[in-house]
N, CA and C of each residue as an Amber inpcrd file, in Angstrom:
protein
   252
  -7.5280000  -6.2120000 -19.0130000  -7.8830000  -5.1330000 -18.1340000
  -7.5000000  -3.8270000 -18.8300000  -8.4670000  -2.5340000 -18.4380000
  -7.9320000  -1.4640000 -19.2580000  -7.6530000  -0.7570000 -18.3650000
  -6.5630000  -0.1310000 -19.5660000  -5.7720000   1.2920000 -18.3700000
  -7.0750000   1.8950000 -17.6210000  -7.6140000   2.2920000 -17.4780000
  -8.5400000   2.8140000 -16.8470000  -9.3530000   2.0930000 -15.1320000
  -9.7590000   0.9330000 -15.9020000  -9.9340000  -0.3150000 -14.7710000
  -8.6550000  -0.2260000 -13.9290000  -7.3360000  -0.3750000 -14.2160000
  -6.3680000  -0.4870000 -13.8250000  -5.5480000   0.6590000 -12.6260000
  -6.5340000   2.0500000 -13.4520000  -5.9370000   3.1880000 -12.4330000
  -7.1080000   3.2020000 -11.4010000  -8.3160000   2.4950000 -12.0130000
  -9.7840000   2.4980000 -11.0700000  -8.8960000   0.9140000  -9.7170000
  -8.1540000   0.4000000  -9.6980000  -7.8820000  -0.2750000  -8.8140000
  -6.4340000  -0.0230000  -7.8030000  -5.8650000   1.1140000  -8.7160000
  -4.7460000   1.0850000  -8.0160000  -5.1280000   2.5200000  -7.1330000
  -6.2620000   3.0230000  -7.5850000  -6.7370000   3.9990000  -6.4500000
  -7.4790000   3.2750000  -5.3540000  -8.4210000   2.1660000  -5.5280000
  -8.8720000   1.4600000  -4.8110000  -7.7090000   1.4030000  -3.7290000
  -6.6340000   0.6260000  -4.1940000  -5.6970000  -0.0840000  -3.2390000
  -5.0510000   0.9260000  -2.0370000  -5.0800000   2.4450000  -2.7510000
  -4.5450000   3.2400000  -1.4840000  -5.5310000   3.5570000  -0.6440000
  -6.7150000   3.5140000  -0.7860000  -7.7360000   3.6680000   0.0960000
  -8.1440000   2.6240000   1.1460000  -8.1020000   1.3370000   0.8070000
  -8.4860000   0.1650000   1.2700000  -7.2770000  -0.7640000   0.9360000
  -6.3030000  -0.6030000   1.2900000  -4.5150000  -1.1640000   0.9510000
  -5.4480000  -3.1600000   1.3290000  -4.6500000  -4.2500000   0.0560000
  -4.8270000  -5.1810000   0.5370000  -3.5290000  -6.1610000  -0.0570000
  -3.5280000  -7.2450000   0.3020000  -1.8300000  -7.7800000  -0.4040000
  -1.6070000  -8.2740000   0.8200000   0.0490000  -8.0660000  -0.1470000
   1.0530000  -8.6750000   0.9930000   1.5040000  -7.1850000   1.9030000
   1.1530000  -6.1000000   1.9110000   1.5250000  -4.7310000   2.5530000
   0.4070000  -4.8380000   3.7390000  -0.5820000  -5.3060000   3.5940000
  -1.7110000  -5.3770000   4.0310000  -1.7680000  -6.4240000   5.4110000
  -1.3520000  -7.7660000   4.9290000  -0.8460000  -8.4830000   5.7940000
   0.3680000  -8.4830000   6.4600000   1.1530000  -8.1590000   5.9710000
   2.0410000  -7.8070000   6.8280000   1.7080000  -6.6830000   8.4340000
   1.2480000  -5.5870000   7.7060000   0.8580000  -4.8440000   8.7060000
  -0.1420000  -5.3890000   9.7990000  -1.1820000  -6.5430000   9.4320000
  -2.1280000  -6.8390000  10.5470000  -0.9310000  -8.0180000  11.6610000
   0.1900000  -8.2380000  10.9040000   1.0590000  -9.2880000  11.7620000
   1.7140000  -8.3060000  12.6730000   2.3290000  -7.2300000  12.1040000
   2.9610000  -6.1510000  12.6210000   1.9640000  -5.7110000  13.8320000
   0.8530000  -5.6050000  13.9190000  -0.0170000  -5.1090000  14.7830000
   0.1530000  -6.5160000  15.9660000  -0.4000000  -7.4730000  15.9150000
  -0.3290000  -8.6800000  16.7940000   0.9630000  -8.4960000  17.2340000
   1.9420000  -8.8610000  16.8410000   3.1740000  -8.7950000  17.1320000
   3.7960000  -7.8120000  18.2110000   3.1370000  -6.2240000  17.6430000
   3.2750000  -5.4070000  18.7230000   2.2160000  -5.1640000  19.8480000
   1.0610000  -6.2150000  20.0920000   0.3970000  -6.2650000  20.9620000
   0.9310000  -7.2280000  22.0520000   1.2160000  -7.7460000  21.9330000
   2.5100000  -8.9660000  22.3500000   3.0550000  -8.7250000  23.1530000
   4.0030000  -7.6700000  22.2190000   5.2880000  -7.0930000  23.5690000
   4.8890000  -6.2960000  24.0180000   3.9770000  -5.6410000  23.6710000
   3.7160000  -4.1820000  24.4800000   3.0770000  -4.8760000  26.0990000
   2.5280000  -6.2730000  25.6050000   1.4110000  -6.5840000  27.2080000
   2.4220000  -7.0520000  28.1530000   3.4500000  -7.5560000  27.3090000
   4.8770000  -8.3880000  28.0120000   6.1060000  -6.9060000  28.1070000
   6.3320000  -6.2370000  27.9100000   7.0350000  -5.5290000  28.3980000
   7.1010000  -5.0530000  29.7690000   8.5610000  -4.5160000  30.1530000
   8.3180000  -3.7080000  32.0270000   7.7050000  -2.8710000  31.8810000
   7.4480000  -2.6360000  32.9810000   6.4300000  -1.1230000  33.6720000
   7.2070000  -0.3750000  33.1380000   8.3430000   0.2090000  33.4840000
   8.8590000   1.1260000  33.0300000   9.6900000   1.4490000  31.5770000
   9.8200000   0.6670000  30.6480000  10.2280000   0.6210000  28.9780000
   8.6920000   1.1520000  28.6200000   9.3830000   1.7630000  27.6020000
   8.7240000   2.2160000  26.6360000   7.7860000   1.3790000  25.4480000
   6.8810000   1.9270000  25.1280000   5.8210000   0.8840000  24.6610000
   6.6030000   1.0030000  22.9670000   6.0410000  -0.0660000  22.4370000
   6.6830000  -0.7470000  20.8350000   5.5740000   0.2750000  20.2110000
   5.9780000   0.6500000  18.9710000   5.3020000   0.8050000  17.6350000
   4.7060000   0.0290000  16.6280000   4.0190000   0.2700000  16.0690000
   3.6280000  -0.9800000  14.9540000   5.0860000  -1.1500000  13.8320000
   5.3000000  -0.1160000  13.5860000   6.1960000   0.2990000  12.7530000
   7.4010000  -0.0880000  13.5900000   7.6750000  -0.6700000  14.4850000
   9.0110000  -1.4970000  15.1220000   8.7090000  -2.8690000  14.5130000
   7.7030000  -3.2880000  14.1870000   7.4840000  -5.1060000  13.7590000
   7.6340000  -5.0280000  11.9880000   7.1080000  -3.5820000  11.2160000
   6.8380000  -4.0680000   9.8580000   8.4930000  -4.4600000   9.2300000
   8.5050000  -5.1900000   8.2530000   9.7700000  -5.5870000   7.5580000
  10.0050000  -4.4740000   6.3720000   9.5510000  -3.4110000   6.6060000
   9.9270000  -2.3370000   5.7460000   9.1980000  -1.2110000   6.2020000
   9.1800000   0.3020000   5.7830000   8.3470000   1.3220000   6.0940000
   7.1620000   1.6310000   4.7230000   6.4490000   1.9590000   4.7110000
   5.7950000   1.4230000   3.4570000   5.9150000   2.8780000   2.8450000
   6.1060000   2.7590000   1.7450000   6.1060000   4.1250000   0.7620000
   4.7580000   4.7920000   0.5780000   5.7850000   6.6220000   0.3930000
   4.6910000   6.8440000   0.4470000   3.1620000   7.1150000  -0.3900000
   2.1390000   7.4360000  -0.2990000   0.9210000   7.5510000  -1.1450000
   1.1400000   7.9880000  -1.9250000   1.0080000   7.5680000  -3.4120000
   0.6990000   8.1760000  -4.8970000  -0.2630000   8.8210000  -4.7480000
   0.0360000  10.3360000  -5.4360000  -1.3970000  11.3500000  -5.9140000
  -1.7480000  10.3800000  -6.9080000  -3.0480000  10.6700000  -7.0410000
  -4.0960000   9.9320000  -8.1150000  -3.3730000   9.7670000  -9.6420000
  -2.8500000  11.9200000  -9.4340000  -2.4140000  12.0430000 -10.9550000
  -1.5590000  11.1840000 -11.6750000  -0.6080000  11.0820000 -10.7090000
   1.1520000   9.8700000 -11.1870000   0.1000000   8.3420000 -11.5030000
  -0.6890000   8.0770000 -10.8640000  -1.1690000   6.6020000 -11.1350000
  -2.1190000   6.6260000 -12.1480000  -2.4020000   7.7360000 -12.4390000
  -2.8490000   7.5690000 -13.9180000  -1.9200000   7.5400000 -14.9550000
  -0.7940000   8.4080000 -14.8760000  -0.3150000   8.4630000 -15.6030000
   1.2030000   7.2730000 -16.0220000   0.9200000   6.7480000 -14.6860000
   2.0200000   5.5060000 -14.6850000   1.2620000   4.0390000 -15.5190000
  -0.0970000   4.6760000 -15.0700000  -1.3920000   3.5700000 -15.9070000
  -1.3390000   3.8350000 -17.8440000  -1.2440000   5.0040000 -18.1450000
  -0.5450000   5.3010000 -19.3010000   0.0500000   5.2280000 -20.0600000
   1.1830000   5.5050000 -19.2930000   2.6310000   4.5600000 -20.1460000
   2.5850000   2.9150000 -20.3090000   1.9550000   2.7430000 -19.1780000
   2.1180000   0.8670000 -19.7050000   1.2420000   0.5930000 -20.5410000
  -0.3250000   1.3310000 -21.0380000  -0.4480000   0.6090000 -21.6630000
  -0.2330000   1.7110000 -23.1070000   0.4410000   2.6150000 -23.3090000
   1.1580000   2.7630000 -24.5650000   2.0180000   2.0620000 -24.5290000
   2.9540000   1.9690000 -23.9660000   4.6950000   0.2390000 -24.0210000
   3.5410000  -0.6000000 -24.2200000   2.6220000  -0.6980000 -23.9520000
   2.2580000  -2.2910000 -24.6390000   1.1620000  -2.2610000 -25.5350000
   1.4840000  -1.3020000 -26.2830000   0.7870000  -0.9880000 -27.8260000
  -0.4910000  -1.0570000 -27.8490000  -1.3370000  -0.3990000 -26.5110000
  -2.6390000  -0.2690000 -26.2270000  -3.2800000   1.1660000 -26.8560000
  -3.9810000   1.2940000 -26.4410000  -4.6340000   2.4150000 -26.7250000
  -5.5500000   2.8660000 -25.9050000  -5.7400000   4.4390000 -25.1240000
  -6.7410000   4.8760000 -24.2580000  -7.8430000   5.1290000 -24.9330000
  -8.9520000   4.5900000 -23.7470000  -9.7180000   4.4360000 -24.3710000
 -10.5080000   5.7830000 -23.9130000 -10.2790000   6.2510000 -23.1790000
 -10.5830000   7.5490000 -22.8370000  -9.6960000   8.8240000 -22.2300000
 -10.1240000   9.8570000 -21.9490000  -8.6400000  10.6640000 -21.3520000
  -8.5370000  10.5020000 -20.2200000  -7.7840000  10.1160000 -19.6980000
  -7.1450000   9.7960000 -18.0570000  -7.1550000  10.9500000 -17.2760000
């Protein structure tokens, strides 16, 4: 895969997030549909973000993920094949 392909997917991924961040969050959603239908009248309704097992970090500008796409493949004695 080339650096390039590589920053062409890791921009993909913040747009259309898929994985294990991905699933997690659609469990996080069920989960808080759940309690929210089972909770009292009077408590306060759940968050999604009360079920996830972490808060998810935040969005990379494009620029850093190119340039994080960069360095790895200079450390691994690649070469760009175009300018990032």
């Amino acid at each position: 895969m080339s650096s390039t392909e590589f920053t062409e997917w890791m921009a993909f991924a913040q747009m259309e997030p898929f994985g294990w961040d991905a699933d997690q969050y659609g469990h996080a959603m069920t989960t808080c549909m759940i309690a929210n239908v089972n909770r009292g009248k009077d408590d306060e309704p759940y968050n999604v973000s009360d079920f996830m097992p972490h808060e998810p970090d935040p969005p990379q500008e494009i620029a850093d993920m190119k340039k994080i796409a960069e360095m790895m493949t200079v450390a691994g004695f690649g070469t760009l094949e175009r300018e990032v």
